[in-house]
N, C-alpha and C positions, 0 to 999 in steps of 0.2 A: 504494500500500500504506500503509497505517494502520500509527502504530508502537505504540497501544493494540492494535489487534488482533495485530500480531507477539508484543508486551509477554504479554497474555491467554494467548495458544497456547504461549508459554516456560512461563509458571508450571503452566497446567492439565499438560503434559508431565512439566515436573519433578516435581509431584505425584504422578501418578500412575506415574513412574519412582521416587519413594520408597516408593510404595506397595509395589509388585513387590519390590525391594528388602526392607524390611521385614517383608513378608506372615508372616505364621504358620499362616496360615490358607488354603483352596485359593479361598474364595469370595472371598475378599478378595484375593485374587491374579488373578482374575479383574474383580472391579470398578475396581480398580485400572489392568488394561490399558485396560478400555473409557472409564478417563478421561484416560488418554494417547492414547488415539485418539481423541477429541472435540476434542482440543490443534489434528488435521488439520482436522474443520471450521471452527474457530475460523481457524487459518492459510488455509484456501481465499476464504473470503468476509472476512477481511482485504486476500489477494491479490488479489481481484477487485474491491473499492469500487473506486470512481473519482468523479471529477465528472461528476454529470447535466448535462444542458442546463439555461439559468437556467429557474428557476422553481421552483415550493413544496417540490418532492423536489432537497434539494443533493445528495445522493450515491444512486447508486446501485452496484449487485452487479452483474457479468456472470451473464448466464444462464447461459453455458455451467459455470461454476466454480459456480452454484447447483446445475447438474445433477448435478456430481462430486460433489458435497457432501451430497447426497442417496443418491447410490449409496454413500457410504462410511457413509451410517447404516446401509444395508439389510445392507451387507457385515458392519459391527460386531457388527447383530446378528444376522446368522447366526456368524459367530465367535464370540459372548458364548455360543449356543446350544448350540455343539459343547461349547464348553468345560463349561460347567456341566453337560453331560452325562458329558461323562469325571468330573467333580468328582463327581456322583451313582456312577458304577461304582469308581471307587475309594474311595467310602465304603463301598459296599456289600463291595467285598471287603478293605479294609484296616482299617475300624470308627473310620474317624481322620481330619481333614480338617485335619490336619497334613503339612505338604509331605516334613517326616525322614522320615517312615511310608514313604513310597514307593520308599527306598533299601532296606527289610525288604521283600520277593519272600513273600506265605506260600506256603508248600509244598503 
């Protein structure tokens, strides 16, 4: 394990854990998660470098942790999808892409 890549996968998390945090906004609450989840790929192909055999490629990535690492894009972005879809039906019935708004139920 790479401690620039563990280093990378802290920061992009805590980012986008200040994001969340912060958000005012629903979109932005949402881009925000999808870069605290990028923090995972970051962290998988961290975990998986290792030293190649000698020769011109010094490190290489385990497949198997490139495969997760690729499944967790697909999964992101179906979760980015869901979400920005609820973000679009609660514009439509709230008029507000303000997270307060969602504690007001209209009648």
């Amino acid at each position: 394990m790479t401690a620039l890549g563990t280093i990378v996968a802290a920061w992009l998390f805590a980012i986008g854990l200040y994001g969340v945090v912060t958000s005012r906004n629903l979109v932005h609450l949402v881009v925000s998660l999808s870069v605290s989840q990028a923090s995972t790929y970051v962290l998988l192909l961290a975990v998986g470098t290792r030293a190649a055999r000698p020769g011109p490629p010094a490190r290489a990535v385990d497949p198997v942790l490139q495969a997760l690492a690729s499944t967790d894009v697909v999964v992101a972005v179906v979760i980015a999808a869901l979400l920005l879809a609820l973000v679009v039906q609660v514009h439509k019935r709230t008029g507000s892409l303000d997270p307060d708004a969602l504690r007001r139920l209209p009648e």
